[in-house]
N, C-alpha and C positions, 0 to 999 in steps of 0.2 A: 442861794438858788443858782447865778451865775458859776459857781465852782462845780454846784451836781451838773450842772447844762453843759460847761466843756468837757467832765468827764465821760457824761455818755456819748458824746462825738468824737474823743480817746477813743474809748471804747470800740464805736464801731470802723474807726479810719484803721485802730490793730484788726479788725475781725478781715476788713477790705483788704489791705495789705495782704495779710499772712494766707485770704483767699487766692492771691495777683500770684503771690510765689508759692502757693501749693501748684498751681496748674503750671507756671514756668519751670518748674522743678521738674514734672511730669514728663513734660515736650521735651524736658533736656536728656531726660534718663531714653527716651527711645532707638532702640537700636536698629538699623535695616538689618534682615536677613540677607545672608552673603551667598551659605550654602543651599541654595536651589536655584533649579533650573536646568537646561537639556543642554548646555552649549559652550565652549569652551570660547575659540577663536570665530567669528561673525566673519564670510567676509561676499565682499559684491563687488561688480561691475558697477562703475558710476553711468549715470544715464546717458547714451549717446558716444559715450566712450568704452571700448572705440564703435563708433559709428556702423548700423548695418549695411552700407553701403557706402563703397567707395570708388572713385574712380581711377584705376591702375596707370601709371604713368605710359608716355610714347618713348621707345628707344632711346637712350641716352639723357631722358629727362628724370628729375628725380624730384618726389612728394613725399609726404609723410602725414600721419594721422596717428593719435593718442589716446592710449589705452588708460583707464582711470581703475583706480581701486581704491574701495573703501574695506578699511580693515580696524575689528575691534575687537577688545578683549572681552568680552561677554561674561566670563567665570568666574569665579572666585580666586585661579590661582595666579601668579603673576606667568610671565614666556619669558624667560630668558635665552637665548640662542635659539630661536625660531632661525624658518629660512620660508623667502619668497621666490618662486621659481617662474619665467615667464616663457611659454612653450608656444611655438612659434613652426609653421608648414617653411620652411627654408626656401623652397622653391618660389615662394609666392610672396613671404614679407620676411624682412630681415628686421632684427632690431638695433637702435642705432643707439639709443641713451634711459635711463630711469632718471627724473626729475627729482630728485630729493634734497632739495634747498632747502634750509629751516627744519630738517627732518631728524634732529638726533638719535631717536629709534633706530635709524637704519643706515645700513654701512652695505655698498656694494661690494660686493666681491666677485672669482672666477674671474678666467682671462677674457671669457667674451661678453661677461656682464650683465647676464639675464639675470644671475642670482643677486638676490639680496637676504644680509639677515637683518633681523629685527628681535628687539625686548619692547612688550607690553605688559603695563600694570593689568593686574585684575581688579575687581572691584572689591570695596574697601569703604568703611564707614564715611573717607574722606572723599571719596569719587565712588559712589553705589553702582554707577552706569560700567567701570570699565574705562580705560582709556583708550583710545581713538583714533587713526591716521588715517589719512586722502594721499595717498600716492599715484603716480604717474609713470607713464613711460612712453617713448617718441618712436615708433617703428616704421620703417619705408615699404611701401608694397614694389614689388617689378614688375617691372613688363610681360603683361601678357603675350603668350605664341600669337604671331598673327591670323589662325585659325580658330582660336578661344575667344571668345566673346566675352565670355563669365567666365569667374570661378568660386567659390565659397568656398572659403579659408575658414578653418578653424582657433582660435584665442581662446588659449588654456592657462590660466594660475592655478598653481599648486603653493599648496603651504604645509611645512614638516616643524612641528613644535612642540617640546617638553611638557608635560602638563600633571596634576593629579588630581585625587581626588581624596575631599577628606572626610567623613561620614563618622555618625556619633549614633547610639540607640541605646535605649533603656533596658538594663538584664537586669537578673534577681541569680545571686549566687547561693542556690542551697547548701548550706552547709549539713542538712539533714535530710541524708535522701532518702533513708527508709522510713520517716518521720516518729523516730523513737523519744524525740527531745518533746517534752509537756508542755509546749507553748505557742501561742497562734505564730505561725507566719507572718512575716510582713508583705511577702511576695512569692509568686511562684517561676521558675523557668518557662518560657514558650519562643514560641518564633515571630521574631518583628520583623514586619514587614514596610517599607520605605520606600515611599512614592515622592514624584516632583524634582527629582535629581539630586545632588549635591552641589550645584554649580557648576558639573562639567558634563562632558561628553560621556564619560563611561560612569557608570553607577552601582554601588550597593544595593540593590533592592531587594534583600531578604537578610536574614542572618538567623538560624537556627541554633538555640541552646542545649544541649546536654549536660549533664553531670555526672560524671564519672565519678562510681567509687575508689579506691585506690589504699588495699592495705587496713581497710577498718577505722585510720586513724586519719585520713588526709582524701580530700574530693581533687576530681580533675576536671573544671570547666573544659568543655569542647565546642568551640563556635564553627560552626557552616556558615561561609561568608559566598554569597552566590553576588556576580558579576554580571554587569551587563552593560555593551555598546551600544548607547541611546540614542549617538551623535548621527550626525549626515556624511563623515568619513571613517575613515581605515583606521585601527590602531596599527601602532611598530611599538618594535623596542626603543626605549628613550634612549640608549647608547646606539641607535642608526637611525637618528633623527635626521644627521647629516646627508648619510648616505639613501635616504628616501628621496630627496628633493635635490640629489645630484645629477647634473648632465647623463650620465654615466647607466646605463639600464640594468636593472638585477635581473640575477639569474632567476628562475623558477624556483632552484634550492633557495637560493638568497630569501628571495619571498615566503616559504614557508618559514625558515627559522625567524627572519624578522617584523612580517606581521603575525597581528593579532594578540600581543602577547604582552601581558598585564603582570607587574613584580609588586608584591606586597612590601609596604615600604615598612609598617607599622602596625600593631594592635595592642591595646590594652586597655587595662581597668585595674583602679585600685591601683596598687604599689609592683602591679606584676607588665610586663611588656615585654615584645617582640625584640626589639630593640637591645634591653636587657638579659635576654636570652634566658625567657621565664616561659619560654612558646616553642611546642614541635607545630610549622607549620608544611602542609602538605598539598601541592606543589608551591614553592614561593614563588615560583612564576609560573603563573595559568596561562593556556592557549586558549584562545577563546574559541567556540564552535559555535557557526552559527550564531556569532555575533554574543554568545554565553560562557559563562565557565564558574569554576568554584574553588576556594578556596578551605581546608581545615587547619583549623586551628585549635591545639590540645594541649593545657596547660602542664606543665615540667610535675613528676610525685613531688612526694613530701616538701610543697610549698605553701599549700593552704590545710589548714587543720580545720577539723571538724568542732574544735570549741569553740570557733567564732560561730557568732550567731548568723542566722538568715538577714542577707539586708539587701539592697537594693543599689543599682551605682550606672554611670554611664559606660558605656563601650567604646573605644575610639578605634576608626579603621584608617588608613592611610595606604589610599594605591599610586604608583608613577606609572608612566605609558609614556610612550610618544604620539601627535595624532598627524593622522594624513588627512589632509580633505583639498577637493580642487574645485572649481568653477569652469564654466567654458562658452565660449558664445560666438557666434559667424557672422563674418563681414561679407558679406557679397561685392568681389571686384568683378568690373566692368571695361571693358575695352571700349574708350569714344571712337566711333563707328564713324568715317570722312563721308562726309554725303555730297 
């Protein structure tokens, strides 16, 4: 009796166990989603800094007041060689220092040192949030004319950084397009549409299938990849990333050729890719209009045969861009008035 009695307590301490590490197993296999969401770089004004009001120094005296920013990688891709720009009414406040002690992110640069750049992680199974920085900057306002009482200055950051986007959707590659072959389908072609972002600023939100005949003996997938500015700033070209957040003002021409304009970095499915130059795509770099644009993509003849069967597979897309986006807010100076 004693031997049946501790085996059913075996028994149930295996049943309790192997319940403890069914659900630990569970919790461990869970993954965050990386790709969604509207927003690349996050970034803000810290509270009170710089202050909506301040008191402009008397002739030959000299004050200062600190501008705060919070800046974060919100996306899923990492910044490398971003740039922080800090825009400043000359006449009114001059800048004197950015505070980056402890700040490895960021390295100032330019002779007069408004700029800075920076790298930020994106977010990542190991940090879901994004990585994060609090920076600062010490600027002096002047003296007001002795006929100005007030003035409202204006406090502009801008930030110019590399980014993409990477988007995935479910296609069905007919290999039978007049349906001659005696067998159900597994799947049909249509057009997927993709909501929620990819974790940046510009987004995939549609992608349209065709299949092209080609010769009798070989089909030519065709994807419509449609494009769209989600975010709260400007695209540019990733190669004038620099030159967005430079002292330095663009032309009008400058401006057309370097915003808005999105390079397909990648596509594919199966064994075939952009990349590998299994793709006519048309244009590889979209202008966007209206904050839209489109992308075709038309697989290379006699690469896929018609004797493979109907099956089903993911699609992977991959866009670069540059993104502009700025913040701005006003300090009210004040002349102390002698009474």
């Amino acid at each position: 009796m004693k031997a049946k009695y501790f085996c059913v307590l075996f028994l149930m301490a295996l049943v309790l166990l192997g319940a403890c590490q069914l659900k630990r197993g569970q919790g461990g296999i869970q993954q965050v989603p990386l790709h969604i969401g509207q927003e690349g770089l996050a970034l803000n004004f810290l509270p009170n800094l710089p202050p909506p009001k301040f008191y402009a120094p008397e002739e030959g005296e000299e004050t200062e007041f600190e501008i705060g920013v919070d800046i974060m990688n919100r996306g899923a891709y990492d910044i490398v060689g971003g740039y922080l720009t800090l825009g400043l009414e000359s006449d009114y406040v001059r800048f004197k220092q950015w505070n980056l002690e402890d700040k490895p992110q960021f390295t100032q640069i330019g002779v007069a040192g408004e700029r800075v750049a920076f790298n930020l992680l994106g977010r990542s199974q190991l940090d879901p949030q994004g990585e994060r920085a609090v920076i600062s900057a010490n600027v002096q306002p002047l003296s007001l004319d002795p006929l100005t009482e007030q003035h409202r200055t204006t406090i502009i950051v801008t930030a110019c950084y590399p980014y993409a986007t990477e988007a995935s959707a479910q296609i069905c590659i007919d290999t039978d397009v007049y349906g001659m072959k005696p067998i159900e389908k597994v799947c049909k072609p249509s057009t997927v549409t993709l909501s929620g972002g990819q974790g940046a600023p510009v987004a995939v939100t549609k992608v349209e299938e065709r299949i092209l005949s080609s010769g009798g003996e070989y089909i030519r997938p065709q994807f419509i990849i449609f494009v769209k500015n989600i975010g709260r700033g400007t695209v540019v070209r990733q190669d004038k990333v620099e030159a967005a957040c430079s002292a330095q003002a663009l032309s009008e021409t400058e401006r057309k050729q370097f915003f808005n304009s999105v390079t397909l970095d990648d596509i594919r499915f199966s064994e075939f890719s952009f990349t590998g130059g299994h793709f006519d795509c048309i244009p590889g770099e979209v202008k966007l209009k209206d904050g839209e644009g489109f992308i075709k993509c038309t697989l290379h003849d006699e690469l896929l045969s018609i004797e493979r069967e109907t099956y089903a597979t993911p699609l992977f897309i991959r866009l670069r861009y540059g993104y502009f986006q700025t913040i701005a807010t006003d300090v009210l100076l004040e002349r102390v008035l002698p009474y």
